[in-house]
C-alpha positions as CSV (number, residue, x, y, z in Angstrom):
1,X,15.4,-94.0,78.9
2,X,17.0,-94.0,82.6
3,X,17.3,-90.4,84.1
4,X,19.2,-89.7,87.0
5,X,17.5,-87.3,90.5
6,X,16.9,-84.0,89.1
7,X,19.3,-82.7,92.3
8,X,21.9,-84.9,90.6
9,X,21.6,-83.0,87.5
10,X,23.9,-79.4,86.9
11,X,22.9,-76.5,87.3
12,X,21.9,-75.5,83.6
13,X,21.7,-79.0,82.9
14,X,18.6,-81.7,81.8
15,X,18.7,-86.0,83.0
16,X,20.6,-88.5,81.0
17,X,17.3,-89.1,79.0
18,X,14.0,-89.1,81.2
19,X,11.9,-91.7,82.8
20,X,8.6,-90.4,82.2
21,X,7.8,-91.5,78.5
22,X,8.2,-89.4,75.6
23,X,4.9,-87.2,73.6
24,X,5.1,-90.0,70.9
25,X,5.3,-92.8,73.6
26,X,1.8,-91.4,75.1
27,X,0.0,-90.1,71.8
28,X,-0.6,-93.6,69.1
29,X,-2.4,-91.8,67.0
30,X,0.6,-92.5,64.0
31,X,-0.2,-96.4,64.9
32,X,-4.0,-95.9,64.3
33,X,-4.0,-96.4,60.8
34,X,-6.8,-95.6,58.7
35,X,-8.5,-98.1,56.6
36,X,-10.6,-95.3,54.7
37,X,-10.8,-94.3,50.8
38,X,-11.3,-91.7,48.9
39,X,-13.1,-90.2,46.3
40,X,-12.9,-90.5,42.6
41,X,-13.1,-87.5,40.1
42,X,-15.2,-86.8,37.5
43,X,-13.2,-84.9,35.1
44,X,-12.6,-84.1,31.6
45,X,-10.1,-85.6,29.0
46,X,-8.4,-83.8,26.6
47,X,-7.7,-80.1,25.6
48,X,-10.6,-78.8,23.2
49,X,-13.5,-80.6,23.6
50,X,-15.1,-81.3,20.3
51,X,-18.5,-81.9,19.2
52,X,-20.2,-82.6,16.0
53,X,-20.9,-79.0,14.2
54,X,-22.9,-78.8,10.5
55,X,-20.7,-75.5,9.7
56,X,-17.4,-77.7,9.7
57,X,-19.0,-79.9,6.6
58,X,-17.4,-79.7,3.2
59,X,-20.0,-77.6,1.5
60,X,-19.5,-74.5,3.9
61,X,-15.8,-74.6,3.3
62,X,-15.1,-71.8,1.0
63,X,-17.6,-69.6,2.8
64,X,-16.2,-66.9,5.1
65,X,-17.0,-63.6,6.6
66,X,-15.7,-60.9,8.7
67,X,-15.9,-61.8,12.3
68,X,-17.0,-58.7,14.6
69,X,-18.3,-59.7,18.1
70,X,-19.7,-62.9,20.0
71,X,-23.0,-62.5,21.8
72,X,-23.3,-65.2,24.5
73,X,-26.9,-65.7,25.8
74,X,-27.6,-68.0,28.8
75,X,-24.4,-67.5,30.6
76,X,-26.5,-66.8,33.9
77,X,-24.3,-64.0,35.7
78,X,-21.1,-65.5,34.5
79,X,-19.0,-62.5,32.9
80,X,-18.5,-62.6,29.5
81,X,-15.1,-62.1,29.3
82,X,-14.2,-64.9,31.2
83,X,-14.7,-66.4,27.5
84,X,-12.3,-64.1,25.7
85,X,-9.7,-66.3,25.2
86,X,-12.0,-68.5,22.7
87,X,-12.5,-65.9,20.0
88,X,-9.9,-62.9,20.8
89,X,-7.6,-64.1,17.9
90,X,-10.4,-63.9,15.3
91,X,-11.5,-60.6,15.7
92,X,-12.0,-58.3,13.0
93,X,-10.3,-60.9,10.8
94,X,-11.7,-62.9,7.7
95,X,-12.4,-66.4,8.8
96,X,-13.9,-69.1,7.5
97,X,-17.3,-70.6,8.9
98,X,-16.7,-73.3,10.3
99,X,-14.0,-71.5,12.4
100,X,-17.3,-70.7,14.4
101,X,-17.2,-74.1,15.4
102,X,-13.9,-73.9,16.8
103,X,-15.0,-70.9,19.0
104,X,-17.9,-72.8,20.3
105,X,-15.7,-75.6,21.0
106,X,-13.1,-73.2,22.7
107,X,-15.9,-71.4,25.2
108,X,-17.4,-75.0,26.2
109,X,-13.9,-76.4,27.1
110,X,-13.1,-72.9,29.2
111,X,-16.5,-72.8,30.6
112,X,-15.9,-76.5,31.7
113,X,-12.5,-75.7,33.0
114,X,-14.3,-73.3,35.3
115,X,-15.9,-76.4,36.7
116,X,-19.4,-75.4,34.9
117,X,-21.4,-78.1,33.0
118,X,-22.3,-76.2,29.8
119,X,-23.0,-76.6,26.5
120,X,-22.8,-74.0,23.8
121,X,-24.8,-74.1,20.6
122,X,-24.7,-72.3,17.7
123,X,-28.2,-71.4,16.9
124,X,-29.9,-71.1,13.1
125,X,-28.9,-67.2,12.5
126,X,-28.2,-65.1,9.6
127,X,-24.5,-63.4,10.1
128,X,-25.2,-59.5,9.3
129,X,-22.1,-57.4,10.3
130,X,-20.1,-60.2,11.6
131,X,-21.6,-61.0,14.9
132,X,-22.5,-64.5,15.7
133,X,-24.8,-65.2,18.0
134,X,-24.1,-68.4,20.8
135,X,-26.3,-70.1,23.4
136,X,-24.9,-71.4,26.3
137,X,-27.0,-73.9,28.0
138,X,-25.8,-74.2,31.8
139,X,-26.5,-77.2,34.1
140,X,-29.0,-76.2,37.1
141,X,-29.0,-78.2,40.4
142,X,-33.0,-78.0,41.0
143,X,-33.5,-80.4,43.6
144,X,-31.7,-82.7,45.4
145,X,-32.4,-86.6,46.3
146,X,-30.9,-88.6,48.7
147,X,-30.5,-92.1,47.9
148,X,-29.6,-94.7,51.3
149,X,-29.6,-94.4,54.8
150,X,-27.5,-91.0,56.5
151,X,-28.6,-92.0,60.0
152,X,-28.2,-89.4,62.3
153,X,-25.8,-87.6,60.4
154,X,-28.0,-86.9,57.8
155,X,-28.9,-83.7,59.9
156,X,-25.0,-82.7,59.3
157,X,-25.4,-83.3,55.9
158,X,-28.1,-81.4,54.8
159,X,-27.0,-77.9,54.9
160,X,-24.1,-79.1,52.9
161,X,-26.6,-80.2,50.6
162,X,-28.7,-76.9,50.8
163,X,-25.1,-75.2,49.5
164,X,-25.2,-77.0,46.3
165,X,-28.5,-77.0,45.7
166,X,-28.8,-73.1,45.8
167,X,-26.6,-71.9,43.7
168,X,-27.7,-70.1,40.5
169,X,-25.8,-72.9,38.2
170,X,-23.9,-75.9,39.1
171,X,-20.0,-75.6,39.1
172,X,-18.7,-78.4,39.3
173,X,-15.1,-76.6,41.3
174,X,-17.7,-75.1,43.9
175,X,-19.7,-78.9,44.4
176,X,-16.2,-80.6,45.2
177,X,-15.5,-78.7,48.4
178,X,-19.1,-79.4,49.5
179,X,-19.1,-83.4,48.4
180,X,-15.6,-83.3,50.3
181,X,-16.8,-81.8,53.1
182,X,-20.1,-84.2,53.3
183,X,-17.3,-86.8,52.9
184,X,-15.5,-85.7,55.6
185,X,-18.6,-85.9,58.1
186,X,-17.1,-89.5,60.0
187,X,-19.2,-92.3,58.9
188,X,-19.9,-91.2,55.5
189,X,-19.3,-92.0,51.7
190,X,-21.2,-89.7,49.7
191,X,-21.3,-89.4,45.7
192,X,-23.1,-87.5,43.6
193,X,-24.9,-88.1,40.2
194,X,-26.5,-85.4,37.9
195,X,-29.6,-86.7,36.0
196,X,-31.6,-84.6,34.0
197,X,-34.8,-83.1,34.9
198,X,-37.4,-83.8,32.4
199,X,-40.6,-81.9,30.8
200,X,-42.7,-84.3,32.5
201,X,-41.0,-83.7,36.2
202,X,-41.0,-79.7,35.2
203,X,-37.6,-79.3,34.2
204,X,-36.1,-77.0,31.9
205,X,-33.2,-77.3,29.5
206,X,-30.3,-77.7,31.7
207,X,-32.0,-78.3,34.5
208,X,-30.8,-81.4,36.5
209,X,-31.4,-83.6,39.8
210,X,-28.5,-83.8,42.0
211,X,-28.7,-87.7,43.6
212,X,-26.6,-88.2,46.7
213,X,-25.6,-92.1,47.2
214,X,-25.4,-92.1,50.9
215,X,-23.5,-95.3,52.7
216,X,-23.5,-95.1,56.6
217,X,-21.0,-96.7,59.0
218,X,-22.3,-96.3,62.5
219,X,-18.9,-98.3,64.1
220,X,-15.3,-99.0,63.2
221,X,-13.2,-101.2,65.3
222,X,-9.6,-101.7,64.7
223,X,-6.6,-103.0,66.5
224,X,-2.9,-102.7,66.1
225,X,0.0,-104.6,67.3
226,X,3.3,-103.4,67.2
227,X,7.4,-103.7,68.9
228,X,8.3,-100.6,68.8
229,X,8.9,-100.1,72.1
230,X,11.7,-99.2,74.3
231,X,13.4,-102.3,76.4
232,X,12.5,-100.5,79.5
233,X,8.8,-99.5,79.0
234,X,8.1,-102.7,76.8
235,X,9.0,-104.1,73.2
236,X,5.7,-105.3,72.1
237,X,2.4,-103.5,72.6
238,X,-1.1,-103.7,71.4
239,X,-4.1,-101.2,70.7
240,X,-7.4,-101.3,70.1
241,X,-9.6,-98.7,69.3
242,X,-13.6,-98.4,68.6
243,X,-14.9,-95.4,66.4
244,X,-18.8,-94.1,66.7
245,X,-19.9,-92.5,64.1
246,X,-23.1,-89.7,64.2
247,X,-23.7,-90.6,67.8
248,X,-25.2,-86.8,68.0
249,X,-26.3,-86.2,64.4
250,X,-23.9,-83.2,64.6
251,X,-21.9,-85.1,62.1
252,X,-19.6,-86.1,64.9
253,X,-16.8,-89.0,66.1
254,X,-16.9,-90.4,69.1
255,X,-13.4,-92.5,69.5
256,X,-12.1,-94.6,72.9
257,X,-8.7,-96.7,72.6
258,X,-6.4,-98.6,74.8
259,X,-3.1,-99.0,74.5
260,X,-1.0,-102.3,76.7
261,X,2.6,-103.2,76.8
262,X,2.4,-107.4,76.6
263,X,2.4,-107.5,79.8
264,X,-0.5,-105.3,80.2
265,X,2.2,-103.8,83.8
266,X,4.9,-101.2,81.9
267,X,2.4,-99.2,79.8
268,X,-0.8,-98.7,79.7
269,X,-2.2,-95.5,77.7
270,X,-6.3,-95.0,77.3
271,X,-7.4,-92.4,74.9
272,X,-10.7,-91.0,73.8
273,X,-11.8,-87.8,71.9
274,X,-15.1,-86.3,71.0
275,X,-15.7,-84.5,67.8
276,X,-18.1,-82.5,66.0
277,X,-19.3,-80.2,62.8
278,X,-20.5,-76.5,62.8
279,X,-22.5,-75.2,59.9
280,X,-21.5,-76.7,56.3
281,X,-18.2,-75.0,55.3
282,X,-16.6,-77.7,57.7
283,X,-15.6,-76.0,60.9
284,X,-14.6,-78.8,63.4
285,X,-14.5,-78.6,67.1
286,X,-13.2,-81.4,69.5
287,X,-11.8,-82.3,72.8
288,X,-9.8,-85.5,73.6
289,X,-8.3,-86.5,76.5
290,X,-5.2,-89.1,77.0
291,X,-4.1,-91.2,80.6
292,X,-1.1,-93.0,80.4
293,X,0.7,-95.2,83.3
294,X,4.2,-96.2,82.9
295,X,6.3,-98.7,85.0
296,X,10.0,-98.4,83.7
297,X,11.6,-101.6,83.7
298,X,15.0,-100.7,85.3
299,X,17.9,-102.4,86.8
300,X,16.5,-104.0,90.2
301,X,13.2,-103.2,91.9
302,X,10.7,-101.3,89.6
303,X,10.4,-98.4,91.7
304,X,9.9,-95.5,89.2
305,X,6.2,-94.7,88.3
306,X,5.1,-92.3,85.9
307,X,1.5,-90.7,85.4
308,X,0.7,-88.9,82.5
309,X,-2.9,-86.8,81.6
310,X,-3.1,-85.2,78.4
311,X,-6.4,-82.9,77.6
312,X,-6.4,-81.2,74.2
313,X,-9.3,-78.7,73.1
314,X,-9.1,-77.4,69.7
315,X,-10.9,-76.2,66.3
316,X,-10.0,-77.1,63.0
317,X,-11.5,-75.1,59.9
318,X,-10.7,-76.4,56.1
319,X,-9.4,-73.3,54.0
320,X,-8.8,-75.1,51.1
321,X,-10.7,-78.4,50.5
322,X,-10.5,-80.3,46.9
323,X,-8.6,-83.2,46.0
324,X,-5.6,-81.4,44.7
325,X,-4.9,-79.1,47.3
326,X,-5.8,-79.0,51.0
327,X,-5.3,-76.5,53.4
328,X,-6.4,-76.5,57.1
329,X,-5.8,-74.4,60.4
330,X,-6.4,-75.5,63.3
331,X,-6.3,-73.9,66.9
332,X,-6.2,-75.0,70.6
333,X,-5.0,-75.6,74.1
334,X,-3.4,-78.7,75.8
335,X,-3.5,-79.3,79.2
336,X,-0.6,-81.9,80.5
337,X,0.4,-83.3,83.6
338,X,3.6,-85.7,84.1
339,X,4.6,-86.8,87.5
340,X,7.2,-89.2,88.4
341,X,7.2,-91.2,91.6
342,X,10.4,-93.0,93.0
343,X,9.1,-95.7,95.6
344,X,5.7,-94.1,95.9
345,X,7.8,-90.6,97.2
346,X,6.8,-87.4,94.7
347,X,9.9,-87.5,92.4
348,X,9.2,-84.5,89.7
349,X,6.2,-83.5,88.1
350,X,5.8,-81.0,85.1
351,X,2.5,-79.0,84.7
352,X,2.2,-77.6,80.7
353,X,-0.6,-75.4,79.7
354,X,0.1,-74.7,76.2
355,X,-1.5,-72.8,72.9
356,X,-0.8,-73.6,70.0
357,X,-1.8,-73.1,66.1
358,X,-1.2,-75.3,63.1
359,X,-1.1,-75.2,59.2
360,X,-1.6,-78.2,57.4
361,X,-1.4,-78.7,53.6
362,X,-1.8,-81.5,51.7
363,X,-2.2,-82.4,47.1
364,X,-1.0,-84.3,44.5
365,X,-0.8,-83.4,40.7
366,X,-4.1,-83.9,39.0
367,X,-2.8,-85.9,36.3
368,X,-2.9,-88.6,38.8
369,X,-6.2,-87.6,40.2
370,X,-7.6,-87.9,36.7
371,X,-6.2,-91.6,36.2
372,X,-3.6,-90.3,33.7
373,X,-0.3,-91.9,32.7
374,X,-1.1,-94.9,35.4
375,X,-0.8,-93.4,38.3
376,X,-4.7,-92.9,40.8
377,X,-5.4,-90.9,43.2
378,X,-4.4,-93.7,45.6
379,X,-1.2,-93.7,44.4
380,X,-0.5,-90.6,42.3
381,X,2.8,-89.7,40.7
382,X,4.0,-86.6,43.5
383,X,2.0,-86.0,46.3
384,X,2.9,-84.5,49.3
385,X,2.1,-82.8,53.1
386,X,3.2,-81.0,55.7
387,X,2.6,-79.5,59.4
388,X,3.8,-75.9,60.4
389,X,3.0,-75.6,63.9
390,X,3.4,-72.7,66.7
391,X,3.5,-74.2,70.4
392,X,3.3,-71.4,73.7
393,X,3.6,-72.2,77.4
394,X,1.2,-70.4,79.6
395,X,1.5,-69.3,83.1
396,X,-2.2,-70.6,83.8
397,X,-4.0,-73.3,85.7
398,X,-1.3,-74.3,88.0
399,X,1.0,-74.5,85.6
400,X,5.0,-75.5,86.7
401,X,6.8,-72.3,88.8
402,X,9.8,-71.3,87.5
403,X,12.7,-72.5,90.1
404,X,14.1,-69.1,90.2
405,X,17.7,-68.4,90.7
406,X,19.4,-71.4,91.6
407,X,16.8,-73.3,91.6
408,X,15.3,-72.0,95.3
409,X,11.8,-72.1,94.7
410,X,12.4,-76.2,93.3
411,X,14.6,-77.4,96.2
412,X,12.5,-76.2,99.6
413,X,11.2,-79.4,101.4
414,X,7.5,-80.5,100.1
415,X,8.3,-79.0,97.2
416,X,8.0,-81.7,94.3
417,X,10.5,-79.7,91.3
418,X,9.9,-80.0,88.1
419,X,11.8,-83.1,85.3
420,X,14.2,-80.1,84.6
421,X,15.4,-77.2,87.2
422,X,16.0,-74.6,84.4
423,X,12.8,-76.2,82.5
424,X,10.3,-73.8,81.1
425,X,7.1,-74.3,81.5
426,X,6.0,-71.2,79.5
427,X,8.4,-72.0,76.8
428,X,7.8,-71.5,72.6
429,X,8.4,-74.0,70.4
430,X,8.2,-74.0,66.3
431,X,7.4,-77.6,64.9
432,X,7.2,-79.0,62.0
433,X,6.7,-82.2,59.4
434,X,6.6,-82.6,56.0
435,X,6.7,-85.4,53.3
436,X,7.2,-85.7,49.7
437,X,6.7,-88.9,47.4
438,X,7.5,-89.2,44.0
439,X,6.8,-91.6,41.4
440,X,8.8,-91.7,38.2
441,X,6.4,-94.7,37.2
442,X,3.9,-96.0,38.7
443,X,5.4,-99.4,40.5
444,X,8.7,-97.6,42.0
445,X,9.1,-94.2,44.0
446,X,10.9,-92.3,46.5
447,X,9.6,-90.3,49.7
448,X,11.9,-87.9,51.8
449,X,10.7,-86.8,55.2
450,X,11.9,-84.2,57.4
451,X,10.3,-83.2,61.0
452,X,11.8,-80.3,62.8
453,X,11.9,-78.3,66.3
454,X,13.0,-74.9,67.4
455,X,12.8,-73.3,70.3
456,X,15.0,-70.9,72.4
457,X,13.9,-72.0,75.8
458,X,14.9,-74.8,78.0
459,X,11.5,-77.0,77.6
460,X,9.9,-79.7,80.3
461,X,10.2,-83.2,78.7
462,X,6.5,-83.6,76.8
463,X,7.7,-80.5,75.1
464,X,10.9,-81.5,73.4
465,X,12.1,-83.2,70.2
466,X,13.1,-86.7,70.3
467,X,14.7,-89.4,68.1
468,X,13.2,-93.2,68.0
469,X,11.4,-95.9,66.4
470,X,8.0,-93.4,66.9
471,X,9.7,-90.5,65.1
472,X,12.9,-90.5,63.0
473,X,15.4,-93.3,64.0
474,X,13.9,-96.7,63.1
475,X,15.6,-99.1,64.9
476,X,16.4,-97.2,68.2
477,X,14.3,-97.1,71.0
478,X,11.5,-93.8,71.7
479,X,13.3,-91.1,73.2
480,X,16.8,-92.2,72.1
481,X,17.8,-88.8,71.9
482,X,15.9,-85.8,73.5
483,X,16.5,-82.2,73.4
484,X,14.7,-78.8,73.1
485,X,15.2,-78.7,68.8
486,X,16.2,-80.9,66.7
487,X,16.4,-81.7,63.1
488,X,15.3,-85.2,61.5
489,X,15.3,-86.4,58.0
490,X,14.1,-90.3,56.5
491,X,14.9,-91.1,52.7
492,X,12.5,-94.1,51.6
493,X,12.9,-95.9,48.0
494,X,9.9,-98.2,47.2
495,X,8.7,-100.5,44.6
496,X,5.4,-102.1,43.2
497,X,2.0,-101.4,44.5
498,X,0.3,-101.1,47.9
499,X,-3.0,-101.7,46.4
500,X,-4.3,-105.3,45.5
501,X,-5.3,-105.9,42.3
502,X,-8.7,-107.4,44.0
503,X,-11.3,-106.8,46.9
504,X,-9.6,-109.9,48.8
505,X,-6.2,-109.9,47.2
506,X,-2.4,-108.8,48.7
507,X,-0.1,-106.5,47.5
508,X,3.4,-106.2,48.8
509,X,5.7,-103.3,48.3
510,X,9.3,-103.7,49.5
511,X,11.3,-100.5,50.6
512,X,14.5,-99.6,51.6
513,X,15.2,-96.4,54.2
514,X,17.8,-94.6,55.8
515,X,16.9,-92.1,58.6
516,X,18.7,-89.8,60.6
517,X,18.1,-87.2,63.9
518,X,20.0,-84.8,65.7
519,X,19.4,-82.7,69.1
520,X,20.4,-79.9,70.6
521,X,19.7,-79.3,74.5
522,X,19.5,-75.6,75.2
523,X,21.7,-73.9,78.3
524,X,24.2,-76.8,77.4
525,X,26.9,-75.3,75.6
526,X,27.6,-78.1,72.5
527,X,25.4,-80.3,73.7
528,X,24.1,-82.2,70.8
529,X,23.8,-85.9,70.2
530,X,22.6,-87.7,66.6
531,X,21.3,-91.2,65.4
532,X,21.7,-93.0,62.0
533,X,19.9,-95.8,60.8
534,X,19.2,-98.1,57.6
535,X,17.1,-100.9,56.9
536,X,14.7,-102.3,54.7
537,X,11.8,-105.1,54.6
538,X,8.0,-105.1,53.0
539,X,4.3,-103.6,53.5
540,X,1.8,-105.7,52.8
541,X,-1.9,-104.8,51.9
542,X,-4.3,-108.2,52.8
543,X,-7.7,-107.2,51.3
544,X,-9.4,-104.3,52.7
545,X,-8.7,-105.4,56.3
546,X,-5.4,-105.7,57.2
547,X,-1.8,-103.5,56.8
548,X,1.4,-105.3,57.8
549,X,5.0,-104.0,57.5
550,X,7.7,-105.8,58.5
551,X,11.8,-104.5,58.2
552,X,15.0,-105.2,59.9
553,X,16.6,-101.6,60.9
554,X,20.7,-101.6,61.4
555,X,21.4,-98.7,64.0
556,X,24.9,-96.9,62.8
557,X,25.7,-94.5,65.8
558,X,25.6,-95.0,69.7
559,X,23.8,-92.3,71.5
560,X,26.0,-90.2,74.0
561,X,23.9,-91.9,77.1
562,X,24.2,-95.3,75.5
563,X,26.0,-98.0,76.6
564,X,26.1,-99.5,72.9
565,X,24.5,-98.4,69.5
566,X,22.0,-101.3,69.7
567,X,21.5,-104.6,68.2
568,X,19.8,-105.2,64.6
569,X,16.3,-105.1,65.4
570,X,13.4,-107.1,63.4
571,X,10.4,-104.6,63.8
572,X,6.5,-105.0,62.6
573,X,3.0,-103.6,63.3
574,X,-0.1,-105.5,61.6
575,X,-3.3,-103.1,62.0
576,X,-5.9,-104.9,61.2
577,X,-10.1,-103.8,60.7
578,X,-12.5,-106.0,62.8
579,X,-15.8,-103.9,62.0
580,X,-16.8,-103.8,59.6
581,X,-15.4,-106.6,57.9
582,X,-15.6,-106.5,54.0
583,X,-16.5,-109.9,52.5
């Protein structure tokens, strides 16, 4: 983490390292760790569904006929052939009655699969030339009731509610974006139940009452403690961090969190970050903001200070939303200052205006969603996600100069040069991360990481990749390695449950890892330097208030800056839920 004067450095060159701490050192948002659930499917067993049908009794078995056509009625704009499959083998062919049975069977299990709630009957009828006649009784979302207290977020929720509500027919594919979505407003758990509307209440056949169990949190509180650290900035650090929820009614979160070395001098990072909901299809908009003030613990007198304001404006819009497959994009602009001061005297200071866009995607199979073979939805057999994102430096807002050639603009008196003399401040950058867990039963699994960067330009430090106990590299200090790409892979083996059996039980789940990061710094020729690490210990669930991991990590390699490859260390974080606390 020590750096040497940025007039020390060569020409083409970056520091040893950097004193100003790295992007993961400032952002703990991967520490925050959230103590929310999710929402169980309804869903149908089984193939064929099968109901009890008069034609399939023993008297009726010798009678057949000629089968010509279907005629649906009911189906309420839905196309008919969408039902093709159920009787396409039969046609023209001799079939026995009770084969009509089977076709009603087949067009109520692909009418379900569609995600409608339908029945189909087979109404009293005399069979003339072969054509049979069926009646498909669809549910109908009439009205809508909302049981519980929204809050102020029930004004977000209502034109979510207004979507399901005014649709022709209910499908059940179409509701689970919206209940998602009413899900996702912060504060919220929301489930529905259909009852029927009766003759008395003015309903029809099909017709049914969609009733919305609301439960409101207005405030989460949470705090997290953790040794992650680097020896210079701080080993042990704490955060805490208070959530509003629906302070606007715009279906919005209001978040403000601190962040302390122990010794509340090293590090200090305050965070905060406004968001809010557009319209019901789930379009996001938010602005956060992050001040950071780092004291370096070096050899002798502490005279490096380093200041760090991040601003972040962005939108996020769900493409995809169910609970097999998610799909988001999201959009924006950070705005980043890092200065370093060497006995209160301007040392460097980097100015980043970047755009960026990002892809996320997220499922798991729906055999685990549906409860099948022991796996849930909390723990399903392969899930997976991952984070594509494209990062641009702009030459806006007083963003860094370039230094020009040989470095003339950087080096004048009064001018205070950037971390890096060749640094970029208008440089592109390709990120990435993606995991992958597998369960081959449901108590023992396997996830493989990897996180990635690219880029072709020489980037300012809060730009680049690094390796460290906040990335890839458990057991080596944040910003280990640094460098403008980089390439980092973690291979995880885990056994038993992370879920306890009840409300106020524990579950443990040990695991074993081994992790390991390489960099490249650009206009370096062969510059690259690597880390390897294994390790292994436990997570521990406590209830539904508190996560706790615990694991020694062995670093294998020394870093090229290094000194040594580092000590075992014995590293934990316990994040623990103060409000609400569930009894």
């Amino acid at each position: 983490m020590l750096a040497v004067a940025p007039n020390a450095v060569s020409a083409q060159g970056q520091p040893q390292g950097q004193i100003a701490p790295t992007r993961e050192e400032i952002d703990r948002r991967g520490l925050e760790a959230e103590l929310r659930g999710e929402t169980n499917p309804v869903t149908v067993e089984g193939d064929i569904e099968r109901a009890p049908c008069p034609l399939a009794a023993e008297q009726f078995a010798d009678l057949t006929f000629t089968f010509s056509a279907p005629q649906f009625s009911g189906l309420e704009g839905i196309d008919p052939e969408m039902l093709r499959p159920a009787y396409a083998e039969y046609l023209g062919r001799e079939i026995p009655v009770s084969t009509i049975c089977d076709i009603r069977d087949r067009a109520a299990t692909i009418l379900r699969a569609k995600g409608y709630l339908a029945a189909v009957q087979v109404p009293a009828q005399t069979i003339g030339e072969g054509t049979v006649q069926f009646d498909v009784l669809l549910a109908k979302m009439r009205s809508v009731q909302v049981r519980g207290d929204a809050g102020s977020s029930g004004k977000a929720l209502q034109p979510i509610l207004d979507k399901l509500s005014s649709k022709p027919v209910f499908n059940a594919n179409e509701a689970e974006r919206y209940l998602l979505l009413a899900r996702d407003i912060p504060g919220l758990d929301v489930r529905l139940t259909l009852q029927p509307l009766t003759k008395e209440q003015g309903g029809a056949p099909g017709d049914v009452v969609g009733v919305f169990d609301v439960v409101n949190t207005p405030m989460i509180i949470d705090v997290n403690f953790q040794n992650f650290g680097s020896k210079q900035i701080g080993r042990f650090g704490g955060l805490a961090r208070v959530r509003f929820n629906g302070l606007t009614g715009l279906g919005d979160e209001t978040m403000i969190s601190a962040y302390s070395t122990h010794d509340f001098d090293e590090q200090i990072v305050a965070s905060a970050y406004h968001e809010f909901k557009v319209g019901s299809e789930g379009l996001t908009l938010g602005l956060s903001g992050t001040k950071a003030w780092s004291q370096p613990d070096v050899p002798g007198p502490d005279v490096f200070d380093t200041d760090t304001l991040a601003i972040s404006a962005y939108a996020r819009y769900p493409i995809i939303r169910s609970q097999a497959r998610n799909l988001s994009l999201t959009v924006g602009g950070d705005f980043i200052n890092q200065s370093v001061d060497f006995t209160d005297l301007d040392f460097s200071r980097d100015e980043l205006r970047v755009a960026f866009a990002r892809l996320d995607v997220s499922g798991s199979d729906e055999d685990s969603i549906n409860g099948r073979g022991g796996y849930t939805v909390f723990e399903p057999k392969l899930a997976y996600w991952a984070s594509f994102e494209v990062r641009q430096g702009l030459d806006v807002f007083g963003a860094s100069p370039d230094c020009g050639v040989g470095f003339v603009n950087c080096l004048a008196p009064g001018v205070t040069p950037p971390s890096r003399l060749d640094g970029d401040a208008t440089g592109f950058a390709v990120r990435g991360d993606a995991s992958v867990t597998y369960r081959p039963t449901p108590t023992f699994g396997l996830t493989a990481r990897s996180r990635f960067q690219y880029s072709p330009d020489a980037l300012l430090g809060y730009e680049q990749y690094s390796g460290g106990n906040f990335t890839v590299g458990r057991g080596y200090d944040p910003g280990a390695i640094i460098g403008d790409q980089g390439t980092g892979f973690q291979l995880e083996a885990f056994a038993g449950s992370l879920i306890p059996e009840t409300p106020d039980g524990v579950a443990i789940q040990p695991f074993a890892f081994v992790d390991y990061a390489t960099v490249s710094v650009n206009n370096i020729p062969d510059d690259s330097d690597s880390i390897t690490s294994v390790g292994g210990g436990l997570r521990m669930a406590i209830g539904r208030q508190a996560l706790f991991d615990l694991f020694a990590a062995v670093p294998l390699q020394r870093p090229d800056f290094a000194t040594s490859r580092g000590d075992v260390r014995i590293l934990g974080t316990l994040t623990v839920q103060l409000k609400p606390w569930f009894n």
